[in-house]
N, C-alpha and C positions, 0 to 999 in steps of 0.2 A: 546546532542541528544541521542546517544546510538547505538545501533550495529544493522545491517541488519540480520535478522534471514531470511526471503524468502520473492524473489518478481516472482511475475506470470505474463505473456502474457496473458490478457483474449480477443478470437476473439471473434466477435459478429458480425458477420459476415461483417456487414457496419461499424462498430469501433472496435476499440482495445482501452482496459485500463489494465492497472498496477495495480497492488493486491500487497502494501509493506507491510512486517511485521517487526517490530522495538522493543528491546528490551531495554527499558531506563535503567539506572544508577541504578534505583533502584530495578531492574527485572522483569517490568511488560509492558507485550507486548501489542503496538498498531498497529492499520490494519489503510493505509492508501490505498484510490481507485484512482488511477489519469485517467483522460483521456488522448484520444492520444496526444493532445495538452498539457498534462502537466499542467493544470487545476484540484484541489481536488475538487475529486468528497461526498468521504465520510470520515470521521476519527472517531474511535471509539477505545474505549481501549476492549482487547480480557483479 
């Protein structure tokens, strides 16, 4: 997988989701969105 670079609390006011950013083995970083249940919401490489 790779190294935790920063994860965020996003309120919305009726949900909260997760903002992770991940740095693979090979140094390029992806954003994952989860919701409050722990369900991906988005994956995108940054």
């Amino acid at each position: 997988m790779g190294e935790i670079m920063n994860v965020v609390l996003i309120n919305k006011g009726n949900s909260i989701e997760y903002e992770v950013i991940i740095r693979d083995n090979k140094l390029k970083r992806h954003l994952y969105l989860y919701s409050n249940t722990g369900a991906l919401i988005e994956q995108k490489e940054l």
